[in-house]
C-alpha positions as CSV (number, residue, x, y, z in Angstrom):
1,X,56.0,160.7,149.2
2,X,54.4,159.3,146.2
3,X,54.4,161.1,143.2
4,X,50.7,160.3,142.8
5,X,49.5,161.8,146.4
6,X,51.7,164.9,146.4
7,X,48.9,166.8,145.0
8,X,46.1,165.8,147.5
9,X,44.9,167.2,150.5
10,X,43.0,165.1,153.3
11,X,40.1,167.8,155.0
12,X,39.2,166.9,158.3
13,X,35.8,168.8,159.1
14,X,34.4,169.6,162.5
15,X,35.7,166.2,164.5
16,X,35.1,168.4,167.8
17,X,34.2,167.6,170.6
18,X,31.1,169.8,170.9
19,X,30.0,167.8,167.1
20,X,30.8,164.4,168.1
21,X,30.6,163.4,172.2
22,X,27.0,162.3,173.7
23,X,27.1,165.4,175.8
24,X,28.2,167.5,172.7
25,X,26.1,170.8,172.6
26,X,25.6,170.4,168.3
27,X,25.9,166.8,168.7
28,X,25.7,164.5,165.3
29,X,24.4,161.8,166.1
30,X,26.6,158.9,163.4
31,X,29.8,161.3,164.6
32,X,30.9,159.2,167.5
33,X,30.6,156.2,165.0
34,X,33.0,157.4,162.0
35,X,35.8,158.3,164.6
36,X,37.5,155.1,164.0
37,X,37.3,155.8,160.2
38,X,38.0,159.3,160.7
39,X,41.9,158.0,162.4
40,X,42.3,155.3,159.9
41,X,42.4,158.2,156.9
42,X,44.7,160.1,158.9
43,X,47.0,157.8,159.4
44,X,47.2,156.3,155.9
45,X,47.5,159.7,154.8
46,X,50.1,160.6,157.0
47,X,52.1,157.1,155.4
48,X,51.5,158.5,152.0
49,X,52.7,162.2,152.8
50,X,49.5,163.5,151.9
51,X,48.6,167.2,153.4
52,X,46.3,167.3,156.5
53,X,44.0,170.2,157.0
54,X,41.7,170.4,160.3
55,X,39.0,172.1,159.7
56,X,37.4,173.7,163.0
57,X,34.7,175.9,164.2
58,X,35.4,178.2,166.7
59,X,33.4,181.1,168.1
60,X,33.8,184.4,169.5
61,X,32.5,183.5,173.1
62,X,29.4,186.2,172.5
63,X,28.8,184.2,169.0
64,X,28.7,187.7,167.0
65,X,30.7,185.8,164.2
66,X,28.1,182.8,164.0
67,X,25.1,182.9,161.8
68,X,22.4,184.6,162.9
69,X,20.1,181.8,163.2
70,X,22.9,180.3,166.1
71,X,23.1,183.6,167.9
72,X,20.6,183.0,170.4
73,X,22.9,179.7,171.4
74,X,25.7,182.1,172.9
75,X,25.1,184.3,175.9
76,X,27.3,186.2,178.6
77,X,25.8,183.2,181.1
78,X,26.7,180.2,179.3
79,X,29.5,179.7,176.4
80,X,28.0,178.4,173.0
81,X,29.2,175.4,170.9
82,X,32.8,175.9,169.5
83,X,33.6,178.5,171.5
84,X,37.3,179.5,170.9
85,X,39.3,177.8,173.8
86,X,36.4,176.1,175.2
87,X,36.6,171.9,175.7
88,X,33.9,172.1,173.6
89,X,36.3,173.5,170.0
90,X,39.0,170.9,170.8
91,X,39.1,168.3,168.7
92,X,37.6,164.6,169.9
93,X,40.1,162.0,171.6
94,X,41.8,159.9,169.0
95,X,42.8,163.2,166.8
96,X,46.1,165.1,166.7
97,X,47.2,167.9,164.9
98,X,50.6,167.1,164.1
99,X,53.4,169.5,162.9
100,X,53.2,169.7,159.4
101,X,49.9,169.8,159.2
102,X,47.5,172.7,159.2
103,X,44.7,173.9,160.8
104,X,42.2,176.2,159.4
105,X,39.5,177.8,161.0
106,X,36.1,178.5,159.8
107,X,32.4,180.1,161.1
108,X,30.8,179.1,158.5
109,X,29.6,175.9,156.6
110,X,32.1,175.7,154.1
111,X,35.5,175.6,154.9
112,X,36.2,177.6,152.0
113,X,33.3,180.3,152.7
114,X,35.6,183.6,154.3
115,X,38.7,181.7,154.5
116,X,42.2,181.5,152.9
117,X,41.2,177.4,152.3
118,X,41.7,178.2,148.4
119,X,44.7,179.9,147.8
120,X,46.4,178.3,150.6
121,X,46.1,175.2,148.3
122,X,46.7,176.2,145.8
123,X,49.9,177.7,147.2
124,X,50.9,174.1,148.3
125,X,50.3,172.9,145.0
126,X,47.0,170.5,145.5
127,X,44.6,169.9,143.1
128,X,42.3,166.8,144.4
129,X,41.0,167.0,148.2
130,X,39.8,164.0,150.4
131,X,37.2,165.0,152.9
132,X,35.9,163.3,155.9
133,X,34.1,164.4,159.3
134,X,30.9,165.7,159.9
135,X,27.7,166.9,159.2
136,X,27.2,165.5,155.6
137,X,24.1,167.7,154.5
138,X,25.9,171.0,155.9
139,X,29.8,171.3,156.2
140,X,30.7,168.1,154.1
141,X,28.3,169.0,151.4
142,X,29.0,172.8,151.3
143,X,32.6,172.3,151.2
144,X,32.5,169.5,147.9
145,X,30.5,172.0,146.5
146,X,33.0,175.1,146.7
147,X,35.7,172.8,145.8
148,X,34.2,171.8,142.8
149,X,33.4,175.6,142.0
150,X,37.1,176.2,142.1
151,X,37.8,173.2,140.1
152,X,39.5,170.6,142.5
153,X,39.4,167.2,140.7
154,X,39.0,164.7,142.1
155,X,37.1,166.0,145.4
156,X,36.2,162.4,146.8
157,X,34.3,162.0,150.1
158,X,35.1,159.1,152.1
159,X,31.6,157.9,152.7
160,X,32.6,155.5,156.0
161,X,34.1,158.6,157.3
162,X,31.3,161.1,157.4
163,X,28.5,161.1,159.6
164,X,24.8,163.4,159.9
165,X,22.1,163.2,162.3
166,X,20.5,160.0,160.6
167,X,21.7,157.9,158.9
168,X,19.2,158.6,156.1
169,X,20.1,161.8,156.0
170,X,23.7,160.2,155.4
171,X,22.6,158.0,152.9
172,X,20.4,160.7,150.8
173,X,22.9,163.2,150.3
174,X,25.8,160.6,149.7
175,X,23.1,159.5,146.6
176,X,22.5,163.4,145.7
């Protein structure tokens, strides 16, 4: 591995199936475009020896650890999106966790928010994250901001690479 990229992480956020496919119960709409882009930075930084971390949502099947203003998406009839073991949590075609990589699971925005995201990290010794996936105003945006609290440098987004519901949306916080 380069010496330059043994300190980086790449975070993948929310590449599921229930965020990206047509029939995806959260479905972004730019998701199913940025796949592509999505694979590309895996792969190069899987040639540079750069640290992968997927970051998924998955649900209790009842949604009692989902925010409250989601609750009313998960019932005993029908499962909710990201449910834990559902199709609907897996991660979309084109995407592999691979050994040596890491997956980290979160309920909330921020992959940081309730996690062990920071100090398992920092116990890897990275200091500058790359982030990709979707949804750019909520889980993109809420993650660069934690990781700038806790003083990651650089945190860069790869802009080709992350998707929202518009692409105006996309385009006004990637400006922000």
């Amino acid at each position: 591995m380069a010496e330059k990229w043994k300190h980086a992480a790449l975070l993948v956020i929310d590449m599921q199936n229930d965020f990206i496919l047509d029939d995806g119960l959260m479905r972004v709409n730019g998701g199913k475009a940025i796949v592509p882009n999505v694979i590309k930075a895996v792969e190069t930084a899987r040639q540079r020896g750069i640290l992968i971390v997927w970051v998924v949502r998955e649900h209790d099947y009842l949604g009692r650890d989902v925010e409250l203003f989601r609750r009313h998406l998960y019932t005993r009839q029908k499962e909710g999106p990201t449910t834990k073991g559902c199709l609907g949590a897996q991660l979309v075609d084109g995407l592999v966790i691979k050994e040596g990589d890491y997956k980290l699971v979160k309920t909330r925005f921020s992959a940081f928010f309730a996690t062990h995201l920071h100090s398992f990290l920092q116990s890897n010794g990275v200091n500058n994250l790359v982030v990709v996936g979707v949804q750019t105003p909520n889980c993109i945006r809420q993650t660069v901001f934690d990781a700038v609290a806790h003083n990651y440098q650089p945190v860069t987004v790869i802009v080709d690479a992350t998707a929202a519901a518009t692409a105006d949306i996309h385009d006004g916080h990637r400006k922000a």
